[in-house]
FIRONU-862671 format. One record per residue: x, y, z of N, C-alpha, C in turn; residue in one letter; residue number from 0. Coordinates in pm, 1 decimal. Example, Ala and Ser with C-alpha at 12.3 -4.5 7.8 and 13.67 -1.06 7.14 Angstrom:
FIRONU-862671
+----------+----------+----------+----------+----------+----------+----------+----------+----------+-----+-----+
|      npx |      npy |      npz |     capx |     capy |     capz |      cpx |      cpy |      cpz | res |   n |
+----------+----------+----------+----------+----------+----------+----------+----------+----------+-----+-----+
|   1319.0 |   -569.0 |    780.0 |   1230.0 |   -450.0 |    780.0 |   1320.0 |   -330.0 |    780.0 |   a |   0 |
|   1285.0 |   -225.0 |    708.0 |   1367.0 |   -106.0 |    714.0 |   1290.0 |      3.0 |    787.0 |   s |   1 |
+----------+----------+----------+----------+----------+----------+----------+----------+----------+-----+-----+
This chain:
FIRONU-862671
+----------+----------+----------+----------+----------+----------+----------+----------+----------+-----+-----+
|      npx |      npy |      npz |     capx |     capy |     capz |      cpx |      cpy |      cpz | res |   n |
+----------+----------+----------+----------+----------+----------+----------+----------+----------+-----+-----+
|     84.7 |   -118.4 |      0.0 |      0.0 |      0.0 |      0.0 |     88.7 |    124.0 |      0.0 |   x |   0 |
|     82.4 |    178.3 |    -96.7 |    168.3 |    299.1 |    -84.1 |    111.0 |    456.3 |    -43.5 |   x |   1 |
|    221.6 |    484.2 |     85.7 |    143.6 |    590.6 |    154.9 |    239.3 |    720.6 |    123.4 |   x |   2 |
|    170.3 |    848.1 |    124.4 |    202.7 |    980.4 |    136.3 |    300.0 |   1001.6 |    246.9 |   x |   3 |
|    428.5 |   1061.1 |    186.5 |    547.9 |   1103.4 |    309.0 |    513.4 |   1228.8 |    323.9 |   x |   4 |
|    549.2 |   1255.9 |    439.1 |    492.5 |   1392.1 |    482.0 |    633.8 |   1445.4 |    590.1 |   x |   5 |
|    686.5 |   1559.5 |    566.1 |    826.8 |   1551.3 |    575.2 |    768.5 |   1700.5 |    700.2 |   x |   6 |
|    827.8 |   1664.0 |    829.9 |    803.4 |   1733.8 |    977.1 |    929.2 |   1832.5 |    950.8 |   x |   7 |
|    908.6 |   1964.1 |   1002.4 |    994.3 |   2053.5 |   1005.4 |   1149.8 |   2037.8 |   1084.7 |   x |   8 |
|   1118.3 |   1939.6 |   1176.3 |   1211.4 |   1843.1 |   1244.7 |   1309.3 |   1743.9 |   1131.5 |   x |   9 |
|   1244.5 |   1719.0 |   1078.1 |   1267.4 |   1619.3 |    957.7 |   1387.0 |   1698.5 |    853.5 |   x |  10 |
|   1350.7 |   1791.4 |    840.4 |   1373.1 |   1845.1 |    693.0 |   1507.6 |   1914.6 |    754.7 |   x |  11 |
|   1508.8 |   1969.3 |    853.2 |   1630.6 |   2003.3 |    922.8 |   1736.2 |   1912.9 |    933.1 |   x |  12 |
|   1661.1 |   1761.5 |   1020.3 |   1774.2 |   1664.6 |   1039.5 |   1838.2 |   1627.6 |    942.3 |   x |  13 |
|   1778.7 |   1652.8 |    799.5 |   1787.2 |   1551.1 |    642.5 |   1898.8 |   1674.5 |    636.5 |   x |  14 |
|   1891.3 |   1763.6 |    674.4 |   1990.6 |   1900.4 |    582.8 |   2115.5 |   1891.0 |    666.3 |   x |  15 |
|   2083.1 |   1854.6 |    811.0 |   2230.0 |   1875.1 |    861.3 |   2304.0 |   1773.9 |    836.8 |   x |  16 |
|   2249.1 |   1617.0 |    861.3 |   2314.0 |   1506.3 |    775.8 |   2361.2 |   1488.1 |    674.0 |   x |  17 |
|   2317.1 |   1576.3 |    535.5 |   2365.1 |   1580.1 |    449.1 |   2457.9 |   1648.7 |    417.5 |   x |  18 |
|   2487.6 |   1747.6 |    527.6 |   2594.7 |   1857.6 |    486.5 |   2716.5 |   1808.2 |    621.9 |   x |  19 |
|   2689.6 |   1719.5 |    655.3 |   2822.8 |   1676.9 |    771.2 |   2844.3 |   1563.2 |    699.1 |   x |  20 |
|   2748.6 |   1434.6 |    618.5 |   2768.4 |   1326.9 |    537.4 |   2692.0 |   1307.4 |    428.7 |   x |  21 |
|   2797.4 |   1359.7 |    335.1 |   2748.4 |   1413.6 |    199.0 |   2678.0 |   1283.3 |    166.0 |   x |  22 |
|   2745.6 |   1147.0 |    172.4 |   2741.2 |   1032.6 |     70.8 |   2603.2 |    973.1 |    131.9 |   x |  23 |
|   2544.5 |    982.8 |    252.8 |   2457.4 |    944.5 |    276.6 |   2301.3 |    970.2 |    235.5 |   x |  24 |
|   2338.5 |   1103.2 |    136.1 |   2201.5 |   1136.4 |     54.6 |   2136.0 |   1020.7 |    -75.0 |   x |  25 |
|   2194.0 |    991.1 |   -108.6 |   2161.9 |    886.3 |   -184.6 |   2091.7 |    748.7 |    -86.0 |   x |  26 |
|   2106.5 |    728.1 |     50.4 |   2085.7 |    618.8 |    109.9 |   1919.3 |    710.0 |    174.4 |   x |  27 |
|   1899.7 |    826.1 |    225.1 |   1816.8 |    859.2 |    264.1 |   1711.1 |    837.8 |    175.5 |   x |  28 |
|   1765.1 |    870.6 |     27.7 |   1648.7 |    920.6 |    -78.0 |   1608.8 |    727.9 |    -98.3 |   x |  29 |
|   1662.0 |    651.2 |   -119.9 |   1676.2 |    521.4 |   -151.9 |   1549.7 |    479.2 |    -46.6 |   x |  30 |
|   1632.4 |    483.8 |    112.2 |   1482.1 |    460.2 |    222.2 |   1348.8 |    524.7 |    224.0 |   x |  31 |
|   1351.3 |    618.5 |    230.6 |   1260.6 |    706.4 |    190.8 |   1157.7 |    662.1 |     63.2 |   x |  32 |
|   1170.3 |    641.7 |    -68.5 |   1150.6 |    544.6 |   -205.7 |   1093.4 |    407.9 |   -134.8 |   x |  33 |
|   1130.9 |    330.4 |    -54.5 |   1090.0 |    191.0 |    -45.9 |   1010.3 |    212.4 |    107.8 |   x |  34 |
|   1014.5 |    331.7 |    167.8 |    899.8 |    348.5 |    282.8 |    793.0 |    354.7 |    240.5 |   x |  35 |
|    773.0 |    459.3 |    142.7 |    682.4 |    502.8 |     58.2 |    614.7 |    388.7 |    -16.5 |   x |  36 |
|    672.4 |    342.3 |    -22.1 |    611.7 |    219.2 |   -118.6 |    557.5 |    106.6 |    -47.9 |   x |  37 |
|    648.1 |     88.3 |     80.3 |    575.8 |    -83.1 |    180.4 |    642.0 |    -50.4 |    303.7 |   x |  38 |
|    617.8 |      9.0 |    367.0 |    678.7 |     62.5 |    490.1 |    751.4 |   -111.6 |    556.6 |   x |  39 |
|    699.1 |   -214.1 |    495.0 |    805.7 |   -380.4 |    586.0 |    874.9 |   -424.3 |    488.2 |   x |  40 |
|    918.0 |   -351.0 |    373.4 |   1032.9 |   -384.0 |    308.4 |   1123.0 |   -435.6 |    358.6 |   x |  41 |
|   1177.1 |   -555.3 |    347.4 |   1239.2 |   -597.1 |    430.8 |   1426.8 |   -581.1 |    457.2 |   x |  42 |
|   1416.6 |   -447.4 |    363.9 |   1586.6 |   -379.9 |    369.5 |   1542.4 |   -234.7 |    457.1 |   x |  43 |
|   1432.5 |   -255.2 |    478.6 |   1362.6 |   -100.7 |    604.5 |   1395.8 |   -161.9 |    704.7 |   x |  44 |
|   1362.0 |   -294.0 |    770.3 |   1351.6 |   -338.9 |    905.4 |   1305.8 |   -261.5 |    997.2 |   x |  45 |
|   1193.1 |   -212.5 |    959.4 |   1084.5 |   -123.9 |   1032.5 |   1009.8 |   -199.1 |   1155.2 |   x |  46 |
|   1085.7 |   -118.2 |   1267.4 |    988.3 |   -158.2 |   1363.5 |    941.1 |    -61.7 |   1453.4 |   x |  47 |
|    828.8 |    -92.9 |   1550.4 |    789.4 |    -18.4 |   1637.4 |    871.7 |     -1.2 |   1755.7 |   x |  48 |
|    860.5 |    118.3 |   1787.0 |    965.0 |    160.2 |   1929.5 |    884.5 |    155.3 |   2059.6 |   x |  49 |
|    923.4 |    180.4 |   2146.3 |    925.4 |    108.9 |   2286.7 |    956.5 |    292.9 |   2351.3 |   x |  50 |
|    881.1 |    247.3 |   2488.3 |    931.0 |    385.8 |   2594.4 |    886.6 |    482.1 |   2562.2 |   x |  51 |
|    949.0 |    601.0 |   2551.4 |    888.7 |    748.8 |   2529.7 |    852.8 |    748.7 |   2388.6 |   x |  52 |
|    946.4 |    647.0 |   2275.4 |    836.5 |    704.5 |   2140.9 |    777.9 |    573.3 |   2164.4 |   x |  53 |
|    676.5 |    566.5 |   2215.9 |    596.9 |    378.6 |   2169.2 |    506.3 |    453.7 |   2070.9 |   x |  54 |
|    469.6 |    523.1 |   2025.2 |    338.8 |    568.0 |   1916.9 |    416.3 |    582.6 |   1772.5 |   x |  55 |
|    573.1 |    587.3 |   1761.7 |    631.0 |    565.0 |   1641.4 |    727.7 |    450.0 |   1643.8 |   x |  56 |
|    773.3 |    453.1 |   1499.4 |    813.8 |    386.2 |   1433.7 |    951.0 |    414.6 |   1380.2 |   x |  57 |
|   1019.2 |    309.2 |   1334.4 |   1201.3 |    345.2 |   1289.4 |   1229.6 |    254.7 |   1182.4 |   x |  58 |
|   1282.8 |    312.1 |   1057.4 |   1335.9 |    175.8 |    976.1 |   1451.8 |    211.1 |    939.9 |   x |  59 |
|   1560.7 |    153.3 |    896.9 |   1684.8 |    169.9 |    865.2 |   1734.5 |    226.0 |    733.7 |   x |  60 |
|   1842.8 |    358.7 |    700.1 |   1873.6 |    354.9 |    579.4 |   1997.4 |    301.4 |    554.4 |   x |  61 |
|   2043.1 |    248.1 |    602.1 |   2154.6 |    179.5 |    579.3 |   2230.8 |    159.9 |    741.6 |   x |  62 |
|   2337.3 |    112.3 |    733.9 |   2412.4 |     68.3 |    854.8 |   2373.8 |    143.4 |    969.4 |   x |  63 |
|   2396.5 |    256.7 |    996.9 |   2428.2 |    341.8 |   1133.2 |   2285.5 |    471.2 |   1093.4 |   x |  64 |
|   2212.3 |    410.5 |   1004.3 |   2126.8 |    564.2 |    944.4 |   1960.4 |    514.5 |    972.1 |   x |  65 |
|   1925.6 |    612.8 |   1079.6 |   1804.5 |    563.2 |   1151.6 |   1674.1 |    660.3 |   1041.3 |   x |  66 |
|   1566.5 |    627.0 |   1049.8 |   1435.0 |    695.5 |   1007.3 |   1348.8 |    723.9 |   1122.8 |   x |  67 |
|   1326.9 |    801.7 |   1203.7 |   1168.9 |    767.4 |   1260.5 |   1063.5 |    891.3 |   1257.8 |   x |  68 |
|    935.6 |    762.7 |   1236.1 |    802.2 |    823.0 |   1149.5 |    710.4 |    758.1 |   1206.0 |   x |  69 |
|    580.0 |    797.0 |   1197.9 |    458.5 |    848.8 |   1287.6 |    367.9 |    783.2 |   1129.8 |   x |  70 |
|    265.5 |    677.0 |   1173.5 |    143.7 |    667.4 |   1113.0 |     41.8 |    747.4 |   1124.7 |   x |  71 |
|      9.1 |    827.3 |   1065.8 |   -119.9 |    931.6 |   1075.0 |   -209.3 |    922.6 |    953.3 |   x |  72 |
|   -351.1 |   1003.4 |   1003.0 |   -384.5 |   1005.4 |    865.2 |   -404.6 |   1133.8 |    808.7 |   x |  73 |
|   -418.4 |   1137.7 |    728.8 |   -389.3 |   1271.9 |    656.8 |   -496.0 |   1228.0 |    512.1 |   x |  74 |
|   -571.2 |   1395.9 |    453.6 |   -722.9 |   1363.0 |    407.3 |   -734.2 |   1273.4 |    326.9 |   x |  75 |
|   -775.2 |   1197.8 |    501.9 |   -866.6 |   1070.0 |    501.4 |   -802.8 |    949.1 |    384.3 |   x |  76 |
|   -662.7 |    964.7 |    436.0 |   -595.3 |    841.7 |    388.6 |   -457.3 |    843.8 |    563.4 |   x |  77 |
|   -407.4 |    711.7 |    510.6 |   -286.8 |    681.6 |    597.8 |   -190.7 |    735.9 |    516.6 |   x |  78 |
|    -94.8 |    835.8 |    591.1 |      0.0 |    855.3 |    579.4 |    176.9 |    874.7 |    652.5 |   x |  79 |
|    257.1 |    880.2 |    649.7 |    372.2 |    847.6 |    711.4 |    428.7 |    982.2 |    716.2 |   x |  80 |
|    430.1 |   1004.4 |    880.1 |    510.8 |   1159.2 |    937.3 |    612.5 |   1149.2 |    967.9 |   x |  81 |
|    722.8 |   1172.0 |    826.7 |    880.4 |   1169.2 |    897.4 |    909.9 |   1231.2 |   1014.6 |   x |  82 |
|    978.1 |   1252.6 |   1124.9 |    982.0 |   1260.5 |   1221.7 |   1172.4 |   1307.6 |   1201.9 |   x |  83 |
|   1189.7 |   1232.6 |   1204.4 |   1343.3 |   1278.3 |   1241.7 |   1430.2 |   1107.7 |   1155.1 |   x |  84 |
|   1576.3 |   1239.2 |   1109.4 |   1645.2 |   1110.1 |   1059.3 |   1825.0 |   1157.9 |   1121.0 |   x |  85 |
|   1922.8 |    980.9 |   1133.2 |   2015.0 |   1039.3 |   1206.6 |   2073.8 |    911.8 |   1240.5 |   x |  86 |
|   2202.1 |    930.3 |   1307.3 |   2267.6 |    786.4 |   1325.6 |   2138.5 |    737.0 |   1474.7 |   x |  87 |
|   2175.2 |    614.3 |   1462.9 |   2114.7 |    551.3 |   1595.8 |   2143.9 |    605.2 |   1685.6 |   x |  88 |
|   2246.5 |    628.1 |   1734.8 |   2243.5 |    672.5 |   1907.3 |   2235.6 |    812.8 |   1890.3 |   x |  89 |
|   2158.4 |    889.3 |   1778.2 |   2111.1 |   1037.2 |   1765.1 |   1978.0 |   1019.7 |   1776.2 |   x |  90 |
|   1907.3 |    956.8 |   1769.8 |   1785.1 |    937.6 |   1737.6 |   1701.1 |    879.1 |   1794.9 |   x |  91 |
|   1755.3 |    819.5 |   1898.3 |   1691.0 |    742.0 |   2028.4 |   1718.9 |    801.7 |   2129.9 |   x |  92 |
+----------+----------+----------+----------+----------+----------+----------+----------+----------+-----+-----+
């Protein structure tokens, strides 16, 4: 089922500073991002639900050390996916 990304002002910041401290990792964002959009359990996302203070979102991987996390909402009157913030793992938890 392919859902609407919806990119959080949080989001769009984290995507800009990552990209300008690790250039090469823009291509891996845009790549995750492409196959969220498309099946959020892709199984090179390894999307799962989080635990503790975020239990209402979600995290899938863009590669090795490169976290996603995003928020199921709906948005008019479909499901859609609220990037949230992107960043190495121990930035992002």
């Amino acid at each position: 089922m392919r859902r609407k990304l919806l990119l959080s002002p949080a989001f769009k910041r984290a995507a800009r500073q990552m990209i300008k401290k690790y250039p090469a990792v823009k291509p891996s964002i845009a790549s995750a991002l492409s196959a969220l959009e498309d099946d959020i359990s892709h199984p090179s996302l390894k999307t799962h639900k989080l635990k503790g203070r975020l239990k209402d979102r979600f995290a899938c991987s863009g590669g090795y050390d490169l976290r996603i996390i995003f928020k199921l909402i709906k948005h008019e009157g479909q499901e859609a996916i609220l990037l949230l913030t992107v960043g190495k793992h121990d930035d992002v938890y």
